[in-house]
C-alpha positions as CSV (number, residue, x, y, z in Angstrom):
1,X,89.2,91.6,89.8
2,X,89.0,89.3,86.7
3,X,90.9,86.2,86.6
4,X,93.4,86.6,84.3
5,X,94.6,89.6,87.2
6,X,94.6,87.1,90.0
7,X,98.1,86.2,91.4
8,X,98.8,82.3,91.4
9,X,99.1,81.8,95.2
10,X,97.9,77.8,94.8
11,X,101.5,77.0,96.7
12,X,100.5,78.7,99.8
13,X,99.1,77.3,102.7
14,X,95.5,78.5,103.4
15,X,96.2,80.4,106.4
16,X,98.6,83.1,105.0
17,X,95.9,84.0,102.5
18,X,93.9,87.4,104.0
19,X,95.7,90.7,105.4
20,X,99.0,89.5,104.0
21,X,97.6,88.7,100.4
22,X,99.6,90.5,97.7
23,X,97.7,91.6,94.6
24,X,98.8,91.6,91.0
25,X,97.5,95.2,91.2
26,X,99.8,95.7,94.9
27,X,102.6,94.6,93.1
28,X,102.2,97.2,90.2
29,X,101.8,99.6,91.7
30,X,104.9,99.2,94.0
31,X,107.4,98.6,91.0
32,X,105.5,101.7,89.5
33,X,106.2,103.7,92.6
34,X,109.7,102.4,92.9
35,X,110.7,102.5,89.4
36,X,109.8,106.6,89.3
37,X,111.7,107.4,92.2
38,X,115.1,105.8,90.9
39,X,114.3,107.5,87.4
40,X,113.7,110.9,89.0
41,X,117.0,110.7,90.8
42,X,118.5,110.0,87.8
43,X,116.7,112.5,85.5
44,X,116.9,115.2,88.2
45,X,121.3,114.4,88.0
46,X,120.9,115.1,84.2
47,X,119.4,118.0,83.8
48,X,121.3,118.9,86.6
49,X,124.7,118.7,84.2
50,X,123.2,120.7,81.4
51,X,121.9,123.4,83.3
52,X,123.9,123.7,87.2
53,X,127.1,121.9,87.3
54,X,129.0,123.4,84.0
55,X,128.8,126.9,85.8
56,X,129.0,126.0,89.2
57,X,131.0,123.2,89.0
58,X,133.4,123.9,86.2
59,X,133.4,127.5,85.4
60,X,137.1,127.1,84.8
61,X,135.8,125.9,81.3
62,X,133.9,127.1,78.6
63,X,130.3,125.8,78.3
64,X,130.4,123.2,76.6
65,X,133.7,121.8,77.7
66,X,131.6,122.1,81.2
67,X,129.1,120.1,80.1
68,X,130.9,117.0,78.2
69,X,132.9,117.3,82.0
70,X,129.8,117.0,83.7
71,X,128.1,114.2,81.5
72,X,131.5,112.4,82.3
73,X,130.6,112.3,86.3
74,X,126.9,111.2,84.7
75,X,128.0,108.2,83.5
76,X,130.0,107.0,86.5
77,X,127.0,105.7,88.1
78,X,126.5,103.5,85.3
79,X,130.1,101.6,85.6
80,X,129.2,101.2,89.4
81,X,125.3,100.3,88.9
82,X,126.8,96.4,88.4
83,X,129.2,96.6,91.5
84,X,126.1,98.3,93.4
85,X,124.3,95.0,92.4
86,X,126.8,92.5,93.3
87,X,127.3,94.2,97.1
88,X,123.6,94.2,97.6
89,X,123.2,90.7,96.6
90,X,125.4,89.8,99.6
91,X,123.4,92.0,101.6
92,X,120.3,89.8,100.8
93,X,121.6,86.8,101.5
94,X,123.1,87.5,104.2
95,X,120.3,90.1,105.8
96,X,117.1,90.0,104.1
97,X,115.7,91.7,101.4
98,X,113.6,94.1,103.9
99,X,117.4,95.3,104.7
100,X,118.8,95.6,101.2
101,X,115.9,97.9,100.1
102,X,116.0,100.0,103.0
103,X,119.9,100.7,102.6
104,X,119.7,100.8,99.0
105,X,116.8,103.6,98.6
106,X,118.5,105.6,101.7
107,X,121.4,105.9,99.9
108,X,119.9,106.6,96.5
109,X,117.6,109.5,97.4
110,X,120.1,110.2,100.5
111,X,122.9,110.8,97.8
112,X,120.3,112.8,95.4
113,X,119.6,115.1,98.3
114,X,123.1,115.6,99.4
115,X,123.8,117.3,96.2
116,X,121.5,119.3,97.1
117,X,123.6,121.1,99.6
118,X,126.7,121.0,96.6
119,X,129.1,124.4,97.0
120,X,130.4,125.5,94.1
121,X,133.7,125.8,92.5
122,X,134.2,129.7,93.7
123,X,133.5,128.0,97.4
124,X,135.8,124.8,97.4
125,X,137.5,124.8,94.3
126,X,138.1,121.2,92.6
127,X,136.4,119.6,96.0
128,X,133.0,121.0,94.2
129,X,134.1,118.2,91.2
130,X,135.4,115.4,94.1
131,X,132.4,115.6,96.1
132,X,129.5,115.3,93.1
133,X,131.6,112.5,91.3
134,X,131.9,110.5,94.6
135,X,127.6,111.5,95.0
136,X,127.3,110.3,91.6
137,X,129.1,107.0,92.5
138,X,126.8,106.6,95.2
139,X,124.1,107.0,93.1
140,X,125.0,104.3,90.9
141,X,125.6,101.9,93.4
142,X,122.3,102.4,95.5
143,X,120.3,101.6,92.1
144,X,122.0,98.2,91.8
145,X,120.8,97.7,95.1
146,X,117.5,98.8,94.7
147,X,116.2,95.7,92.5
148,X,113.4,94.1,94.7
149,X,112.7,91.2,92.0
150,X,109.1,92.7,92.2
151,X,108.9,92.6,88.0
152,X,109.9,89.6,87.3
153,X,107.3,88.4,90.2
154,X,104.6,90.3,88.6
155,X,105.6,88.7,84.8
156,X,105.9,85.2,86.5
157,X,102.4,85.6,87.9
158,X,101.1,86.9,84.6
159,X,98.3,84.7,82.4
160,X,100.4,83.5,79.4
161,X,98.1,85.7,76.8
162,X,98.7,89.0,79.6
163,X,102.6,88.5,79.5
164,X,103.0,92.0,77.2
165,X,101.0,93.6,79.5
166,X,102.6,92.8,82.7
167,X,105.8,93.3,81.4
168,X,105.3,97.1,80.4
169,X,104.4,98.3,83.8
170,X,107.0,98.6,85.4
171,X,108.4,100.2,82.7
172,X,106.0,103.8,83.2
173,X,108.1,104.9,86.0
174,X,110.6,106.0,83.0
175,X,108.7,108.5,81.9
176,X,106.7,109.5,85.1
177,X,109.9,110.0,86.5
178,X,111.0,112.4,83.6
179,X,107.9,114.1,83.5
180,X,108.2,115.2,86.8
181,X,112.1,116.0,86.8
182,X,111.4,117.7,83.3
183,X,108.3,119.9,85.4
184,X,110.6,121.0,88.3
185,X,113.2,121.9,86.2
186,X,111.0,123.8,83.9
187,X,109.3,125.8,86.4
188,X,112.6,126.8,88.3
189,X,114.5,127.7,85.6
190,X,111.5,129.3,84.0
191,X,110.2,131.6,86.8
192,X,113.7,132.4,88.3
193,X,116.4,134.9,87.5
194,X,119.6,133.1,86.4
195,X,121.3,134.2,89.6
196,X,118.5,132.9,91.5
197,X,118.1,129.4,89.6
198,X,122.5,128.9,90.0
199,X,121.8,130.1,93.5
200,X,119.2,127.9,94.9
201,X,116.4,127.5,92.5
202,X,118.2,124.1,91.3
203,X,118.9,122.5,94.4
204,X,114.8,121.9,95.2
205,X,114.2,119.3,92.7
206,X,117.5,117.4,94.1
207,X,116.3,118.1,97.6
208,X,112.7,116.5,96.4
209,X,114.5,112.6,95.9
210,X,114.8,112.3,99.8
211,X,111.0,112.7,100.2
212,X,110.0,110.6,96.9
213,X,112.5,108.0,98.0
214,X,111.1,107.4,101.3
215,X,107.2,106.8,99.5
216,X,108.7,104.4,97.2
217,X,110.1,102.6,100.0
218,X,107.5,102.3,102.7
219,X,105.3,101.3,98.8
220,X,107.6,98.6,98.6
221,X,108.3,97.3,101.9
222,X,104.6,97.1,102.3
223,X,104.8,94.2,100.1
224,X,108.1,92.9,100.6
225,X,107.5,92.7,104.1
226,X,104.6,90.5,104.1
227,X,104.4,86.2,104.7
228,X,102.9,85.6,101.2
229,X,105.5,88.0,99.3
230,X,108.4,85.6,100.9
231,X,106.9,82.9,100.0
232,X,106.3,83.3,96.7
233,X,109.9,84.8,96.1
234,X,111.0,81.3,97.2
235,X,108.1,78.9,95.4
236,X,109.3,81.1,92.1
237,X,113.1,80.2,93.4
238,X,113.4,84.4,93.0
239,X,116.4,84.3,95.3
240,X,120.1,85.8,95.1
241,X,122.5,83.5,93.3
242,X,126.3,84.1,93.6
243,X,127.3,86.0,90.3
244,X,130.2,83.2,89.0
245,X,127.6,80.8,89.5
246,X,125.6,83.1,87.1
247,X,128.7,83.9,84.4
248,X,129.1,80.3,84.7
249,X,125.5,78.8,84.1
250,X,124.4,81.4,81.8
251,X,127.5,83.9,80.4
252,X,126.4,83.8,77.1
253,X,122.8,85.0,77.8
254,X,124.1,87.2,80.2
255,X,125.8,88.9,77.4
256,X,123.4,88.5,74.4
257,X,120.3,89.7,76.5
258,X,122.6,93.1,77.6
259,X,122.6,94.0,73.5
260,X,118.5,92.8,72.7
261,X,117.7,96.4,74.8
262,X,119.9,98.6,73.3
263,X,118.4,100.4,70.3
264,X,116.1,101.4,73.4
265,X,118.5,102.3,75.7
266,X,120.2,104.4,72.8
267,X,117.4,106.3,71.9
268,X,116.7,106.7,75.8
269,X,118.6,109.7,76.7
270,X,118.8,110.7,73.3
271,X,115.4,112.2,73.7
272,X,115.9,113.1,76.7
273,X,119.1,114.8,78.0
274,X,120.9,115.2,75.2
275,X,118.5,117.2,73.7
276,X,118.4,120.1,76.5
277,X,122.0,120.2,76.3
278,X,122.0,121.2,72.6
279,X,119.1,123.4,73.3
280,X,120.8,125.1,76.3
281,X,124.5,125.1,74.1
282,X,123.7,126.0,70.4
283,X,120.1,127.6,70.3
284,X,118.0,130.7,71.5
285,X,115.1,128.8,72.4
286,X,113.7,128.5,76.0
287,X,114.7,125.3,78.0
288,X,111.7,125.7,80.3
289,X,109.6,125.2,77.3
290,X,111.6,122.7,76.1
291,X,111.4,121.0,78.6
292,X,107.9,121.2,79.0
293,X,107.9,119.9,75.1
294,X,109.8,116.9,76.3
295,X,107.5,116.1,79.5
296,X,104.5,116.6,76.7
297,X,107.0,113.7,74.7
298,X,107.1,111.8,78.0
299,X,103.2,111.6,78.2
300,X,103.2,110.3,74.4
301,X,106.2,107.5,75.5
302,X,103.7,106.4,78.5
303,X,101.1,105.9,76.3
304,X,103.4,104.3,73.8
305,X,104.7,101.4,76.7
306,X,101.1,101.1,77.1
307,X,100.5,99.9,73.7
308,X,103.4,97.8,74.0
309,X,101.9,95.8,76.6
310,X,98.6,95.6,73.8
311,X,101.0,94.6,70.4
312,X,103.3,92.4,72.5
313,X,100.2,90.2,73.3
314,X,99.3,90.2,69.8
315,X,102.1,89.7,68.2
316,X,104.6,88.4,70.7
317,X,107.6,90.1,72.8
318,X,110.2,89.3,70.2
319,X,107.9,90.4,67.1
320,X,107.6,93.8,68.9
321,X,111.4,93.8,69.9
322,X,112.3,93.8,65.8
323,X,109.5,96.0,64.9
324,X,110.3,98.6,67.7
325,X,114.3,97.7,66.7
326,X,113.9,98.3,62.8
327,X,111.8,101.3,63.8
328,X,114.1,103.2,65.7
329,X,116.5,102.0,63.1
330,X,114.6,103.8,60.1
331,X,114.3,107.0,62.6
332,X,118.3,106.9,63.0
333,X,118.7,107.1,58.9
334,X,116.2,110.3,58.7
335,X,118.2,111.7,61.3
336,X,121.2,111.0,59.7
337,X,120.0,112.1,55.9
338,X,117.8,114.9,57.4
339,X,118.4,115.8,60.6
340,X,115.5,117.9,61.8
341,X,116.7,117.3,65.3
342,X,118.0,120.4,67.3
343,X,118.5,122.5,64.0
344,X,117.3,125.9,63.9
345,X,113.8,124.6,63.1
346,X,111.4,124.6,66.2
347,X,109.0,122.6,64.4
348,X,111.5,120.2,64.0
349,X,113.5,120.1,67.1
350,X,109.2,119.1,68.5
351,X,108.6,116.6,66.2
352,X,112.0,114.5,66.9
353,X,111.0,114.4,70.6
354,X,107.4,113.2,70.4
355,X,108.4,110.6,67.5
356,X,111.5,109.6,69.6
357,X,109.3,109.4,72.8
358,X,106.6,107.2,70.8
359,X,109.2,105.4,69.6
360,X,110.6,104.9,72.8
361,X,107.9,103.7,74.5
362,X,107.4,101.2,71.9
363,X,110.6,99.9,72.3
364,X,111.4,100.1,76.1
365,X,108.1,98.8,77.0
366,X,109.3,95.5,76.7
367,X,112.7,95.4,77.1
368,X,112.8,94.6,81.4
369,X,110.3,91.6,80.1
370,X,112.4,90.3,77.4
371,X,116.0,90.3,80.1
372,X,114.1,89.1,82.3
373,X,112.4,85.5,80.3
374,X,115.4,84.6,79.4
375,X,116.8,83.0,82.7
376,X,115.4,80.4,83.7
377,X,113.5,80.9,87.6
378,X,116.2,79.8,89.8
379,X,118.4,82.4,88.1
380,X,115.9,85.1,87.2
381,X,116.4,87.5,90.2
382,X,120.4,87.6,89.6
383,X,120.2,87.4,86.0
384,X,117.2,90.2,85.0
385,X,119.3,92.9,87.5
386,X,122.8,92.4,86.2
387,X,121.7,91.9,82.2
388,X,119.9,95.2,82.9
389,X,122.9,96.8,84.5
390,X,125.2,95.9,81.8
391,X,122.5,97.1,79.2
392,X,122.5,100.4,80.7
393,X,126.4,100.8,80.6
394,X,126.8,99.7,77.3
395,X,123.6,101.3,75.4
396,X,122.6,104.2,77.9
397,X,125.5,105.2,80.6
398,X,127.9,107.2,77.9
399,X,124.8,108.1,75.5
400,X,124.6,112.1,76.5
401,X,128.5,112.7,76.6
402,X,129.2,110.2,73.1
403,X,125.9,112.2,71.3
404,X,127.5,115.9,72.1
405,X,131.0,115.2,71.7
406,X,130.1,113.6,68.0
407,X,127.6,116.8,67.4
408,X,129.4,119.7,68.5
409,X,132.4,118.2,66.6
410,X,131.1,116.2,63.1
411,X,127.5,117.8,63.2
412,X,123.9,116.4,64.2
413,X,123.9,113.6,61.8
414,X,126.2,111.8,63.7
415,X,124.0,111.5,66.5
416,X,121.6,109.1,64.1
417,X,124.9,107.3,62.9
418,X,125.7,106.4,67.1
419,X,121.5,105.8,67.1
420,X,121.9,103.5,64.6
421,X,124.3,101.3,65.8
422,X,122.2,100.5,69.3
423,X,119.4,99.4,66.2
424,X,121.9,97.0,64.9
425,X,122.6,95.6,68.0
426,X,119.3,94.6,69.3
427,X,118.6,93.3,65.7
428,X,121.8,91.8,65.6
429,X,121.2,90.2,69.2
430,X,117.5,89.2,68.5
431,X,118.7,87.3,65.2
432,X,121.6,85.6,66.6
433,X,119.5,83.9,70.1
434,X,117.0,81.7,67.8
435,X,116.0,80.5,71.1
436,X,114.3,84.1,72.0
437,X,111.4,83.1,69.7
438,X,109.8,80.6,72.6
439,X,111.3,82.8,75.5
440,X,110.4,86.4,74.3
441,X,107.2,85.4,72.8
């Protein structure tokens, strides 16, 4: 391994060096590992309101009505994802990380799985709504809960010219996690009868988290669990804080950093759920192969964070923040004069989704290394998770359910208006925190 990918373990006594020595490369592939798990559960949940829950859950409604209902419960594990942060926090105080994780990944793929075993509406009646919204709750909370700090380890450990590079890693569990959500889904729905995919077709892919969830945790564990990974969590002062001594200390980076992601988190399920519900509402085409368009897309957006990690060294984090930002803020105006997305136009509805996936990728690459750099150590751990959480809520959480409500009632072009605003934002953010040029960079 070359030098620039050794971890700095200089702090550490002599003797924990050997069977307990945790690798740059260890530690990648962990947060990779974790980071596809938690985006599978979610991925598998929103495909799962497009194509299950407005016909099982809500066939009371009509179709779409059904699915603005269901991408309502989608976004309530968003508002909790904070809270879910917050609880575990005390849990690691007070119990250990090793305890945190384990709770936290139980109950995110334990929560995925039980909606596995969902009845429908013609079964229970409004329970079927009740029991998914309180799943979906769960779901939110357990991902709070699952931060491990393992990132922000890996980017602290980074040579100063690799920082772009380290930081995008973790980041590929977005789209692996899609890709493989977007495969089950595609294959299910593809090789089943209708009444066979409402029956029990859909329920694999949720049932599938339990097993996913329990790799990513023995992956982690396997490093959180060791001598040298504690003691670099406390050299690198990557310990819990109390949140009010966060708000207090650093409120307004708290805030700014939630905005610098957004144009990403925007575009994030706008290429990726939203889409199949248009396709599945307002078109004749074939979700299966649109989804397998979009887990094509999600192969270009993995290669995309890749080169992230390669133009952030280059040219700095922030530099590739405002390119990526004024990027995806030009694609919002040709959706907005022109929009090609979802139209009757196959052609078109493809293109959108491998530009927006490269543009994506681009963008989100670096986005968990820019909330990250700008806490200082002591308050990195607590800062990174709850920056990101409120990023999600604000740019991601109500995306799908904002995007269709604006479509099916305005028209398409209003999806690139609502894009465009998430652009302005992380400009807007980038501009206003001058001191994001030595942190970012």
């Amino acid at each position: 391994m070359s030098a620039d990918a050794t971890i700095q373990t200089s702090a550490l006594p002599a003797e924990d060096h050997g069977k307990d020595h945790v690798s740059p490369a260890d530690i990648a592939l962990g947060v990779i590992i974790g980071r596809t798990s938690e985006y599978f559960d979610f991925f598998v949940f929103g495909l799962g309101c497009v194509l299950v829950f407005p016909e099982l859950v809500f066939p009371f409604v009509d179709r779409l009505t059904g699915t603005l209902y269901a991408f309502g419960i989608f976004a309530l594990a968003f508002v909790t994802r904070p809270l879910g942060s917050v609880l575990f926090f005390a849990i690691d105080r007070n119990y250990g990380r090793t305890t945190k994780l384990t709770a936290a990944l139980f109950l995110l793929g334990g929560s995925t799985a039980a909606i596995a075993f969902l009845p429908g509406y013609q079964t229970i009646g409004i329970w079927s709504c009740v029991i998914l919204a309180a799943f979906r709750l769960l779901q939110g909370i357990a991902l709070g809960g699952a931060w491990d700090g393992l990132s922000s380890l890996l980017a602290l450990n980074a040579p100063a010219n690799r920082r772009g590079w380290y930081a995008m890693l973790p980041q590929l569990g977005a789209p692996f996690g899609f890709i493989l959500a977007a495969g089950l889904f595609a294959y299910f729905e593809g090789a089943l009868s209708k009444e066979d995919f409402l029956s029990w077709g859909w329920r694999y892919p949720f049932f599938v988290a339990l097993t996913i969830n329990v790799v990513a945790l023995f992956a982690r564990l396997r490093m959180v669990a060791t001598h040298e990974f504690a003691e670099l969590m406390t050299t690198r002062e990557l310990v819990p804080m109390r949140v009010s001594e966060l708000v207090r200390a650093h409120g307004r980076t708290l805030i700014l950093g939630a905005f610098v992601p957004l144009a990403s988190f925007a575009l994030f399920h706008l290429v990726t759920i939203f889409p199949v519900s248009w396709i599945n509402l307002f078109t004749n085409r074939s979700v299966s192969e649109f989804l397998l368009v979009q887990a094509a897309g999600g192969v270009v957006g993995a290669g995309a964070i890749v080169t992230s990690g390669l133009v952030a060294d280059q040219i700095g984090r922030r530099n590739t923040l405002l390119l990526s930002g004024a990027m995806i803020g030009l694609f919002s105006l040709s959706s907005i004069i022109a929009p090609l997305l979802f139209g009757d136009s196959l052609a078109g509805q493809t293109i959108y989704v491998i530009i927006g996936f490269g543009l994506l990728g681009l963008s989100y690459g670096q986005t968990a290394g820019a909330v990250a750099s700008s806490f200082g150590q002591q308050y990195r751990y607590t800062g990174a998770a709850l920056t990101s959480d409120l990023a999600w809520l604000i740019g991601a959480g109500f995306a799908p359910l904002v995007a269709l409500t604006v479509s099916s009632t305005f028209g398409l072009a209003w999806v690139g208006i609502y894009l465009l605003s998430g652009a302005l934002c992380t400009l807007a953010a980038l501009a206003i925190d001058r001191r994001s040029e030595a942190r970012y960079g």
